[in-house]
C-alpha positions as CSV (number, residue, x, y, z in Angstrom):
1,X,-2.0,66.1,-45.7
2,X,1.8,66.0,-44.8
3,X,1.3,67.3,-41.8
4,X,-1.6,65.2,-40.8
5,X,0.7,62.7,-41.6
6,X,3.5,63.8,-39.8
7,X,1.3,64.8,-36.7
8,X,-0.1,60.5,-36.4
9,X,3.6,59.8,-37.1
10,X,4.7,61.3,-33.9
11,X,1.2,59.7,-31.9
12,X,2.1,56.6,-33.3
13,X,6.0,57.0,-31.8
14,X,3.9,58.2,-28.4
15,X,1.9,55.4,-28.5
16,X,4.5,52.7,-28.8
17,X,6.8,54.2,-26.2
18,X,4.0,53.6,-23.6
19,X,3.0,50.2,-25.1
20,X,6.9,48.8,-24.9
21,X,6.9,50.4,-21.1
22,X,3.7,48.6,-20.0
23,X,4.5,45.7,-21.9
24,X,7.7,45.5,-20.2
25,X,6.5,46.5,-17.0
26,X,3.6,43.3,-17.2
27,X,6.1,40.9,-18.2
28,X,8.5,42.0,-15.4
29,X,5.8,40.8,-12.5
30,X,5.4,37.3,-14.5
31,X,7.2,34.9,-12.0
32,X,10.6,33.2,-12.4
33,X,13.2,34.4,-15.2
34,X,15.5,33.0,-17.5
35,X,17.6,32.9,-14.7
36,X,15.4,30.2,-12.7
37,X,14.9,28.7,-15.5
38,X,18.8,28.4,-15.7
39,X,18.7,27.0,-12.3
40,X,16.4,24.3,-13.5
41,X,18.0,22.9,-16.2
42,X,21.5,23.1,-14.6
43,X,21.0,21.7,-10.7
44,X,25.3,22.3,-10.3
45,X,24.8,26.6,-10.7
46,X,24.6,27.5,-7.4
47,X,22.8,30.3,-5.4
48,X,26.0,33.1,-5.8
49,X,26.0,31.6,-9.4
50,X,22.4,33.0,-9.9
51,X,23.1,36.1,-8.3
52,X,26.3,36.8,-10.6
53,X,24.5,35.9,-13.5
54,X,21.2,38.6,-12.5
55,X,23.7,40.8,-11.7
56,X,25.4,40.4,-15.6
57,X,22.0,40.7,-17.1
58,X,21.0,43.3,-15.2
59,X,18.1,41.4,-13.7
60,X,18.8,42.3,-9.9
61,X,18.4,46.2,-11.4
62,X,14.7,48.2,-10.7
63,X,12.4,47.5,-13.6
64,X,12.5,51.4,-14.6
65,X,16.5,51.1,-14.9
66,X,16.1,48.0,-16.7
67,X,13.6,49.6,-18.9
68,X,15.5,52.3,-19.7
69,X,18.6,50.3,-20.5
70,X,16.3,48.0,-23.3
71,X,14.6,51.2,-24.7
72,X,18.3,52.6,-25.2
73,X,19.5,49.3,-26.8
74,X,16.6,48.9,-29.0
75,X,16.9,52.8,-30.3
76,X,20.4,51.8,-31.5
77,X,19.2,49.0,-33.4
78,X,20.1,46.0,-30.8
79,X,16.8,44.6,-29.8
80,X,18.4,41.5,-28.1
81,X,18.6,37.9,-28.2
82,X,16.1,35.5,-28.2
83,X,16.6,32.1,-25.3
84,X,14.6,30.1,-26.8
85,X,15.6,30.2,-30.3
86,X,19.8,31.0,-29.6
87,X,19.7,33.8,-32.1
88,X,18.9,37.6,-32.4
89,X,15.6,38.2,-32.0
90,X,14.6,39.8,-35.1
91,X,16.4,36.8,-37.0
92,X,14.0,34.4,-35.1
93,X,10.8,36.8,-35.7
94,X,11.0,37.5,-39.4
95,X,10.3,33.7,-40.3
96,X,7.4,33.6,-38.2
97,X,6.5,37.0,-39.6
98,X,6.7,35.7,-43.6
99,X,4.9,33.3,-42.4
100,X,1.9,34.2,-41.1
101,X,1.9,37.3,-43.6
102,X,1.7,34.1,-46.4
103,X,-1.1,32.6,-44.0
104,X,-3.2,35.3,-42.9
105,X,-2.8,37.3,-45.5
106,X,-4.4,34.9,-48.4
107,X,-7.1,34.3,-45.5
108,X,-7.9,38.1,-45.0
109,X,-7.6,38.1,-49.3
110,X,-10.2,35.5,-49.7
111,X,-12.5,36.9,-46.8
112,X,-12.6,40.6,-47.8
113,X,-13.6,38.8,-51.4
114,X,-16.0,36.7,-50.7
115,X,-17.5,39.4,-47.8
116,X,-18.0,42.1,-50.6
117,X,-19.7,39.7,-53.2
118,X,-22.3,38.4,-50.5
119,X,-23.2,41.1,-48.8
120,X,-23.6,43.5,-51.6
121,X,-25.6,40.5,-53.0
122,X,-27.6,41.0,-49.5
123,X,-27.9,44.1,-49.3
124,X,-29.7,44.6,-52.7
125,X,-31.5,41.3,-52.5
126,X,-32.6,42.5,-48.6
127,X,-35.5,40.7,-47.2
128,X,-35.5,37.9,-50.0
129,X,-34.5,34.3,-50.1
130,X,-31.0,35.3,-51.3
131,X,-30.6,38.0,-48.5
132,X,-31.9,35.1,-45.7
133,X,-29.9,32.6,-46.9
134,X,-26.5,34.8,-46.8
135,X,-27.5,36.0,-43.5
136,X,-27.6,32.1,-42.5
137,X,-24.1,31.5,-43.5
138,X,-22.8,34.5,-41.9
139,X,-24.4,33.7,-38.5
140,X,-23.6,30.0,-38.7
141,X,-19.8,31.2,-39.5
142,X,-19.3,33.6,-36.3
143,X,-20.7,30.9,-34.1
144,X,-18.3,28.2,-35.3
145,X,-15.6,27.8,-32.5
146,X,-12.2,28.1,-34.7
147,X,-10.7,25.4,-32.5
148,X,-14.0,23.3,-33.3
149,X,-13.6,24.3,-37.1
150,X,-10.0,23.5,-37.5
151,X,-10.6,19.7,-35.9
152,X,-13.1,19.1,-38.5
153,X,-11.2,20.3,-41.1
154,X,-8.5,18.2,-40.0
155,X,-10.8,14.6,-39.6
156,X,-12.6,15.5,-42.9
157,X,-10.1,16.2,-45.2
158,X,-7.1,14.5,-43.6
159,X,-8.3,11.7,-41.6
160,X,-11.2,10.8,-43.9
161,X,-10.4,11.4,-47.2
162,X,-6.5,12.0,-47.1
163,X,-6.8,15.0,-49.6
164,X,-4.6,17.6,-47.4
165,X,-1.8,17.2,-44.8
166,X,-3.1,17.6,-41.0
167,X,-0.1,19.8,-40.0
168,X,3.4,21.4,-40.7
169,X,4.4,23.6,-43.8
170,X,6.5,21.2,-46.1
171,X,7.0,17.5,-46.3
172,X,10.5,16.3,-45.3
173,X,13.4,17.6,-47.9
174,X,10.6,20.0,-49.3
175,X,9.1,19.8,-52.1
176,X,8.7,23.0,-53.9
177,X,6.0,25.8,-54.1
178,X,2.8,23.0,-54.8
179,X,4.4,20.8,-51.7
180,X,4.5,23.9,-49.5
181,X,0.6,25.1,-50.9
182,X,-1.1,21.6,-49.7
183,X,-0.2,22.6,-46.1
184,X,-1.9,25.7,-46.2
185,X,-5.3,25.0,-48.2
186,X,-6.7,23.4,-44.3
187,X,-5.3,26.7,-42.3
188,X,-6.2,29.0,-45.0
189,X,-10.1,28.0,-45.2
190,X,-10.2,27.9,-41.6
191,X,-9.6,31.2,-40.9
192,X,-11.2,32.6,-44.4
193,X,-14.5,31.1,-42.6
194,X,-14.0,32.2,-39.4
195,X,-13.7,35.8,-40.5
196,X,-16.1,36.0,-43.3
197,X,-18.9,36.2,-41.3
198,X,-18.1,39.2,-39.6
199,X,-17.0,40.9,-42.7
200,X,-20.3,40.4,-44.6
201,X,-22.1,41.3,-41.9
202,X,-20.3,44.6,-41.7
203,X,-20.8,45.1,-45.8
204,X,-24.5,44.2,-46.0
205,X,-25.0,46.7,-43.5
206,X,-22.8,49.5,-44.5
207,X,-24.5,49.1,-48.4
208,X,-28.1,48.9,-46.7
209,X,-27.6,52.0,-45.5
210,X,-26.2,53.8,-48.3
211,X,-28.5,52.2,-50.6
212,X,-31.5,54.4,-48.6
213,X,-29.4,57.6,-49.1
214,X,-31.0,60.6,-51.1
215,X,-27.9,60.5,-54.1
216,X,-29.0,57.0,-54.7
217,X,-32.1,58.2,-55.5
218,X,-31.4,61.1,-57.1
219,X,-29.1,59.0,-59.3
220,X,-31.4,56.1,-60.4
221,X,-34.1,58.7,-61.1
222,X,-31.5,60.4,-63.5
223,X,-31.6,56.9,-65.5
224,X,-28.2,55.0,-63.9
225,X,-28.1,51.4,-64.3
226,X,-28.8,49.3,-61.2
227,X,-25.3,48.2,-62.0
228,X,-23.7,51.8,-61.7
229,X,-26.0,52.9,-58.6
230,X,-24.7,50.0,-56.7
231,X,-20.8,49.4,-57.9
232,X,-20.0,53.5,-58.7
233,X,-22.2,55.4,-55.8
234,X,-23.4,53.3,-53.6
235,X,-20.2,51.3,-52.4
236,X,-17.9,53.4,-52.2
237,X,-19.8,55.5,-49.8
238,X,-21.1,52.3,-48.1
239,X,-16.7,51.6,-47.9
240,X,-16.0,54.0,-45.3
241,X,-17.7,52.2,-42.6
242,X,-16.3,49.2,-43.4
243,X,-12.5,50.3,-44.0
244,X,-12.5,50.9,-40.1
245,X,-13.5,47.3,-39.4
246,X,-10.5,46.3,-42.0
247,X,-8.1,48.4,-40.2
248,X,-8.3,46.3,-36.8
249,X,-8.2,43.5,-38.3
250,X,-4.9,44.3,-40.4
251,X,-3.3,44.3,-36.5
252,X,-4.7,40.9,-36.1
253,X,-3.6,39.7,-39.3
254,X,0.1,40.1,-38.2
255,X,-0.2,39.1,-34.5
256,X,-1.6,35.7,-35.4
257,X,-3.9,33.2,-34.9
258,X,-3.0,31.6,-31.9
259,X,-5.7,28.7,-31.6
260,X,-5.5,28.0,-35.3
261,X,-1.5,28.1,-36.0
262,X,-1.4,25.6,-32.6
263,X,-3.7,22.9,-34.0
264,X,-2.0,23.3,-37.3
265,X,1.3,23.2,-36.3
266,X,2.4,26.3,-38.2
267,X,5.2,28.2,-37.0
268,X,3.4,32.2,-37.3
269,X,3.4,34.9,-35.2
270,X,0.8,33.7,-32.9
271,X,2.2,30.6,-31.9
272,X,6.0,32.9,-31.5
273,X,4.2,34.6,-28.8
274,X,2.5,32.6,-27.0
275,X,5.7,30.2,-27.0
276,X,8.3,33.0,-26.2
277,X,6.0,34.1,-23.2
278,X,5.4,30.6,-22.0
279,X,9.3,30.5,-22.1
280,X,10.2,33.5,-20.2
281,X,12.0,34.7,-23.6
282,X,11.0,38.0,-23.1
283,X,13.3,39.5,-25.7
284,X,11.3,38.0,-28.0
285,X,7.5,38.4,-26.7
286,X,8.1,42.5,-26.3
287,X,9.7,42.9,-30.2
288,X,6.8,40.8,-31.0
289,X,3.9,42.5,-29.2
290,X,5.3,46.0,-30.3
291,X,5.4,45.1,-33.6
292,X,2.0,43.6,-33.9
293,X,1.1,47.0,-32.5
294,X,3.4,49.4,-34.6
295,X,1.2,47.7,-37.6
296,X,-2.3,47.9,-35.6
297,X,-1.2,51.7,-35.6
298,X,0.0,51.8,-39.6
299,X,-3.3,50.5,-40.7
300,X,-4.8,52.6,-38.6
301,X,-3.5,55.9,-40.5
302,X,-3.9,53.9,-44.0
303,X,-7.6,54.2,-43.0
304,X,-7.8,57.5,-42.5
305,X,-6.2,58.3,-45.3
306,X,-8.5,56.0,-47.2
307,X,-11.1,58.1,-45.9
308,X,-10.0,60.9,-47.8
309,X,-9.8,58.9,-51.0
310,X,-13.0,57.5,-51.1
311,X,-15.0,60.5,-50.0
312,X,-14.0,64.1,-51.5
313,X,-15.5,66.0,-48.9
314,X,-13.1,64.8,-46.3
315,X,-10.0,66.7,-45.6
316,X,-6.8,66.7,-43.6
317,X,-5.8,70.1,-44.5
């Protein structure tokens, strides 16, 4: 097992060097720099003002000597300074970062939840009223637009009946833990709807199949409860499936939720990207991007070793 560890440990390291090199590459063909944007702001810097300031930043260098000079930086812990927000970068991201760990992590909570309890619900009840109906919700909850849903929520429960704020995270001079929970009840159901269809979908599935298996019934013609063929044998194989599907979406949980952090005004990862690349702070978008990846990769190997745990007759010896 330690070695299998050690072995994705050095892919993983593999795999981000080439991520941070094409990342950096792509964002070195966007057009303009902070230098232009400089330029903008300030009409009195002149042309050989531009030119000695590219030349301190090192922007007038190839992009492979650049590269190299960032991926040296970075290894010695200096992953640079963020434009947009005048301060290191990683002191700008880890606020976004809490954030949206507080945000999409209840969300991805409440989903999983919910997603087990329904479609194991499904999956035994297949081909009954119970089974149609969850089907129903799960279809109407992957078609709903999340841009569409968040509106709603907002002229519902905001607009119409004044129960939750529209936007932000506290009210002016805060307000404690309860004044900081009302912001996120809209956001939070939002994107625990958005997901849960796809995540029952997956269960129901995963337990249909296993539910057909030969151990299950072996096991309910040894006597076993309904109760213990479904919770003891039958989901925990029917998990293995479904642990994969939770993996991606654990990279997704900490890059963000672009459309749905914008409309709500919440200050996450998603929004962090999207407003350091719209900003040329590029600083920011790279340690960003590589460390939505760098966790895309962890949960990754937490699955596999999941596997191992839920099924005995997998090995990484």
């Amino acid at each position: 097992m330690g070695r299998f560890v050690l072995d994705r440990l050095i892919q993983s390291a593999v795999v981000l060097a080439v991520m941070s090199f094409i990342i950096y590459w792509l964002m070195g063909l966007m057009p303009g720099d902070p230098i232009d944007l400089m330029i903008n702001a300030d009409p009195r810097l002149t042309p050989e003002d531009a030119q000695r300031l590219r030349a301190l930043y090192g922007l007038d260098q190839p992009i492979l000597d650049r590269y190299v000079n960032w991926l040296t930086a970075a290894l010695s812990g200096d992953l640079g300074f963020s434009r947009l927000f005048a301060k290191p970068v990683l002191q700008a991201l880890l606020p976004a970062l809490g954030n949206t760990v507080l945000l999409l992590g209840l969300s991805f909570v409440l989903s999983v939840c919910l997603a087990f309890a329904t479609g194991i619900a499904a999956a035994v009840q297949q081909h009954r009223p119970a089974d149609y109906v969850i089907n129903l919700v799960a279809f109407v909850a992957i078609s709903i637009p999340s841009f569409w849903l968040s509106l709603m929520m907002i002229i519902l429960f905001s607009v119409k009946l004044g129960w939750f704020p529209a936007s932000g995270t506290e009210s002016l001079g805060g307000g404690g833990f309860l004044d900081q929970a009302k912001y996120l009840v809209l956001p939070i159901a939002t994107l625990t709807i958005v997901s849960f269809g796809n995540h029952t979908r997956f269960v129901r599935a995963s337990m249909i199949e296993t539910l057909r298996q030969d151990f299950i019934r072996t096991a309910r013609a040894k006597g076993a409860s309904e109760r213990r063929v479904v919770l003891r044998h039958a989901l925990r194989n029917a998990l293995i499936p479904v642990v994969t599907i939770l993996a991606l979406d654990f990279g997704f949980l900490f890059s963000g939720a672009l459309v749905i952090e914008t409309i709500f005004a919440y200050p996450g990862m998603g929004k962090l990207i999207f407003d350091a690349i719209m900003g040329n702070d590029f600083n920011l978008a790279l340690v960003a991007l590589l460390f939505a990846t760098a966790l895309t990769l962890t949960g990754n190997l937490l699955a596999d070793l999941a596997y191992a745990w839920l099924d005995p007759r997998i090995s990484y010896r």
